[in-house]
MDAnalysis code that builds the backbone (N, CA, C; Angstrom):
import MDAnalysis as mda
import numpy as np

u = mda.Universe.empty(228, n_residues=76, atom_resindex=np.repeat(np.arange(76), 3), trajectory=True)
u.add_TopologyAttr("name", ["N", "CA", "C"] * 76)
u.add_TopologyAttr("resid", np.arange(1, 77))
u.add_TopologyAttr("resname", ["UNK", "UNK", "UNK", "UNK", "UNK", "UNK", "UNK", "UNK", "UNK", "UNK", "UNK", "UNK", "UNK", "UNK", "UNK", "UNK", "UNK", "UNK", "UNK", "UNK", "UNK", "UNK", "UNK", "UNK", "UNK", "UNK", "UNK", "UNK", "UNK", "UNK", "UNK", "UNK", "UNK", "UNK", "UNK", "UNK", "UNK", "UNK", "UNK", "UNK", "UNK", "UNK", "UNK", "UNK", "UNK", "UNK", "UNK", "UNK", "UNK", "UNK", "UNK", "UNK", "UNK", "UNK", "UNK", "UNK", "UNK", "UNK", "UNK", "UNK", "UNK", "UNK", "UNK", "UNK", "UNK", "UNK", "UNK", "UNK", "UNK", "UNK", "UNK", "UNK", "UNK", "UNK", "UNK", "UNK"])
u.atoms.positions = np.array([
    [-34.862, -14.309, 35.378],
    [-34.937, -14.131, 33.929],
    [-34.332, -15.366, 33.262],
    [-34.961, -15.815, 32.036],
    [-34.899, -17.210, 31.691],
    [-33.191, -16.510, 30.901],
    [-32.769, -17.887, 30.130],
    [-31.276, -17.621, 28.802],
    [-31.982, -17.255, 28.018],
    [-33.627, -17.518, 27.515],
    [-34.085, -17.428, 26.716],
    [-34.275, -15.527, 26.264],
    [-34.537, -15.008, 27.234],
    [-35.116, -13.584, 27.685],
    [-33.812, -12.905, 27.226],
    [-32.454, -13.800, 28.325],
    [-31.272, -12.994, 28.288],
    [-30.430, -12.653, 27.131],
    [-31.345, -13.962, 25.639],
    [-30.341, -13.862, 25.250],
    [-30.009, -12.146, 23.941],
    [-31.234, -12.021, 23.541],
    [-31.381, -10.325, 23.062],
    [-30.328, -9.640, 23.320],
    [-30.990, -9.550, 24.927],
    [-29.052, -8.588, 25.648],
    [-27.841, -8.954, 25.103],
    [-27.462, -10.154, 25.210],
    [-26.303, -10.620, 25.006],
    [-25.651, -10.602, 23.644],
    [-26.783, -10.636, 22.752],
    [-26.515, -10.572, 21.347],
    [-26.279, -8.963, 21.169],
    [-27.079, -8.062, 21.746],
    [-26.524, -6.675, 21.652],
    [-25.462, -5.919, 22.584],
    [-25.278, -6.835, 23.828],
    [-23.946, -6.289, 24.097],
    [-23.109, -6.754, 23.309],
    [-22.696, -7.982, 22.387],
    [-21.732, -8.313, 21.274],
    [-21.554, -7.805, 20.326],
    [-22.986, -7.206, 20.054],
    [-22.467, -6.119, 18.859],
    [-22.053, -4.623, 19.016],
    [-22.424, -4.488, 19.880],
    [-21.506, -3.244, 20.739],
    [-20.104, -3.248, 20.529],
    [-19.800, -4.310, 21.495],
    [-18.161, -4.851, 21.459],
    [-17.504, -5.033, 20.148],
    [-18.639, -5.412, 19.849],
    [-17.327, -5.457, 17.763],
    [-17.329, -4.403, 17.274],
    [-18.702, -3.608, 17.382],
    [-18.652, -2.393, 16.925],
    [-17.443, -1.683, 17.102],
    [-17.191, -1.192, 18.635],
    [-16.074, -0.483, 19.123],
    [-14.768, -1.328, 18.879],
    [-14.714, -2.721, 18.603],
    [-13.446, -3.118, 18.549],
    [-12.871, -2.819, 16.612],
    [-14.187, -3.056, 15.779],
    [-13.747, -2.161, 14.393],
    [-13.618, -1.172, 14.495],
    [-14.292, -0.080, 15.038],
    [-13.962, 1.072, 15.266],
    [-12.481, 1.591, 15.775],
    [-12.088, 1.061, 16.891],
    [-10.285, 1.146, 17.114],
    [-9.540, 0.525, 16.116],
    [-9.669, -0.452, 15.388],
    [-9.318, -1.450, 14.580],
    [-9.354, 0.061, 13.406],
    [-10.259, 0.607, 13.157],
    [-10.107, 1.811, 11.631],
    [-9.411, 3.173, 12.420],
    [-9.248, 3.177, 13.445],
    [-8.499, 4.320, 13.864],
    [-7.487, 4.048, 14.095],
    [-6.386, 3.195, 14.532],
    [-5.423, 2.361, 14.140],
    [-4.680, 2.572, 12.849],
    [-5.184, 2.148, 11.809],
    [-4.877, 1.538, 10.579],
    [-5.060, 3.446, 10.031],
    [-5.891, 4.099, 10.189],
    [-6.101, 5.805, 9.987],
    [-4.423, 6.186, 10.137],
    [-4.371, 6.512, 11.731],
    [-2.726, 6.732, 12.173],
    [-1.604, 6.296, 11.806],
    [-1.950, 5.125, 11.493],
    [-0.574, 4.238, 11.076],
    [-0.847, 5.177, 9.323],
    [-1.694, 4.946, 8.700],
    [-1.668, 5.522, 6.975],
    [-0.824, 6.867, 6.849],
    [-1.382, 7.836, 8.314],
    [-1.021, 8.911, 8.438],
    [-0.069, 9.576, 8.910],
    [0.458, 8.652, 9.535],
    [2.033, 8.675, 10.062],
    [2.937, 8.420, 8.995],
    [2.474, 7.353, 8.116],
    [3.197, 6.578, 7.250],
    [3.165, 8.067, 5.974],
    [2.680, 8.458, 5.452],
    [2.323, 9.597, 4.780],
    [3.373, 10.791, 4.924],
    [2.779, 10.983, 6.073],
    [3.649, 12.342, 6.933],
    [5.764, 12.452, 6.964],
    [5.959, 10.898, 7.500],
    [7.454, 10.241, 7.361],
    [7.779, 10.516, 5.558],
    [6.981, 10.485, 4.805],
    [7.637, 10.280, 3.406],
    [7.393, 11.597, 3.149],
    [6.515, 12.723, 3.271],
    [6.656, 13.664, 3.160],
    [8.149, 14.440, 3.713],
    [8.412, 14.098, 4.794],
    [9.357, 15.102, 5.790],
    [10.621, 14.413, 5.173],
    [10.591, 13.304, 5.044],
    [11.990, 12.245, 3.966],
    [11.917, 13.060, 2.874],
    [11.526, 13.506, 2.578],
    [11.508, 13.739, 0.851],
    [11.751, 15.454, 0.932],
    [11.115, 16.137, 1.720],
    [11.894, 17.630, 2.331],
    [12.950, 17.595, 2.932],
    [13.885, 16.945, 3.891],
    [14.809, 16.805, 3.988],
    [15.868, 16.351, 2.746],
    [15.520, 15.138, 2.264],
    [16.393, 14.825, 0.971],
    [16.699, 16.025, 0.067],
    [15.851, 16.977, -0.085],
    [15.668, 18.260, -1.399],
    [16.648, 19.272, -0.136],
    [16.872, 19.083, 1.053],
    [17.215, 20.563, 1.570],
    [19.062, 20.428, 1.851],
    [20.124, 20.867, 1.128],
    [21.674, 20.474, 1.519],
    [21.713, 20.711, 2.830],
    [21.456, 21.760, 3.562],
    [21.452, 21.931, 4.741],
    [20.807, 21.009, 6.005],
    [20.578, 20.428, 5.233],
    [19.481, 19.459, 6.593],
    [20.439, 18.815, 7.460],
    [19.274, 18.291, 8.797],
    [20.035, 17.973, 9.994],
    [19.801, 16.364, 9.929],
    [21.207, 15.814, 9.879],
    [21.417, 14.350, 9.358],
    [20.787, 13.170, 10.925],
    [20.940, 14.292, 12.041],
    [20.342, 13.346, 12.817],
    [18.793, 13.512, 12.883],
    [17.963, 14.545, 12.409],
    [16.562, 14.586, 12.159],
    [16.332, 13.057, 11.109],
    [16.673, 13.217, 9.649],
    [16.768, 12.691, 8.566],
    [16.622, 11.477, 9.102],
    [17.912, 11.126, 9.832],
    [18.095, 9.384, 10.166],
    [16.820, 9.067, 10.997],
    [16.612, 9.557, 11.965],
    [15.365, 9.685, 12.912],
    [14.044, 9.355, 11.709],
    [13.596, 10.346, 10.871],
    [12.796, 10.019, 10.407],
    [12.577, 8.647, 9.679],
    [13.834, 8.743, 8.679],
    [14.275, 7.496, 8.125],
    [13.741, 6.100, 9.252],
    [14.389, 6.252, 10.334],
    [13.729, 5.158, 11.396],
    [11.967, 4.913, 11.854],
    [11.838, 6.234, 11.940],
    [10.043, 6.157, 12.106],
    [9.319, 5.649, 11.020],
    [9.944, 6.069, 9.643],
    [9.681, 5.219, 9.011],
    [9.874, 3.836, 8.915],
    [10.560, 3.287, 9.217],
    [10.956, 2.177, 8.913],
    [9.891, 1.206, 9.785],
    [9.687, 1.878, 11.553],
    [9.018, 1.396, 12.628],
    [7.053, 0.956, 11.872],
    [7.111, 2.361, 11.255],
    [5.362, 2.270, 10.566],
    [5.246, 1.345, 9.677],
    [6.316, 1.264, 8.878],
    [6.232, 0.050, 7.697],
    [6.405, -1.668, 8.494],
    [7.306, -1.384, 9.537],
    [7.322, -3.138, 10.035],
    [5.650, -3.368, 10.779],
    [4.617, -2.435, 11.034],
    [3.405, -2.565, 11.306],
    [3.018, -3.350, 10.158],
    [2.776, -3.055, 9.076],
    [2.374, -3.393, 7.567],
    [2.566, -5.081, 7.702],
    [3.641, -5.476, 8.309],
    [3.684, -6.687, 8.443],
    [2.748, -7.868, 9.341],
    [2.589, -7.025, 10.143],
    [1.305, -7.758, 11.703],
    [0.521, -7.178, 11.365],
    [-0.507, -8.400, 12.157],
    [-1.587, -7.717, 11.531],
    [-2.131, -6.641, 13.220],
    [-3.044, -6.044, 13.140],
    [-3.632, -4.899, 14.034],
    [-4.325, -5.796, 14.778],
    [-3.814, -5.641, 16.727],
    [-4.669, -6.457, 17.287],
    [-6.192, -6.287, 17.553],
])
């Protein structure tokens, strides 16, 4: 088979590959939104509750902090 023949294939296995690599690339950036979401929700129920458990709180406080230093890099 000539490069000439091969090259069709090659152009559609590449778009395959980007396909699926945007595709992880928006499911990524989904989780991270939704994590990021979820942390300010549970921050913000803890803050409203006197009783809360200060080592949950700090914990969250940190997961947050972990989702936001993403915001900075970019998604490989």
């Amino acid at each position: 088979m000539s490069y000439i023949a091969q090259t069709p294939l090659l152009v559609e296995r590449s778009l395959h590959l980007l396909a699926v690599a945007l595709r992880e690339v928006a499911m990524e950036r989904f989780v991270h939104n939704e994590n990021t979401a979820l942390y300010k929700k549970l921050i913000a129920e803890s803050e409203r509750n006197p009783k809360r458990d200060e080592d949950r709180h700090k914990m969250l406080l940190t997961l947050l902090a972990e989702e936001k230093a993403k915001d900075k890099k970019p998604f490989d």
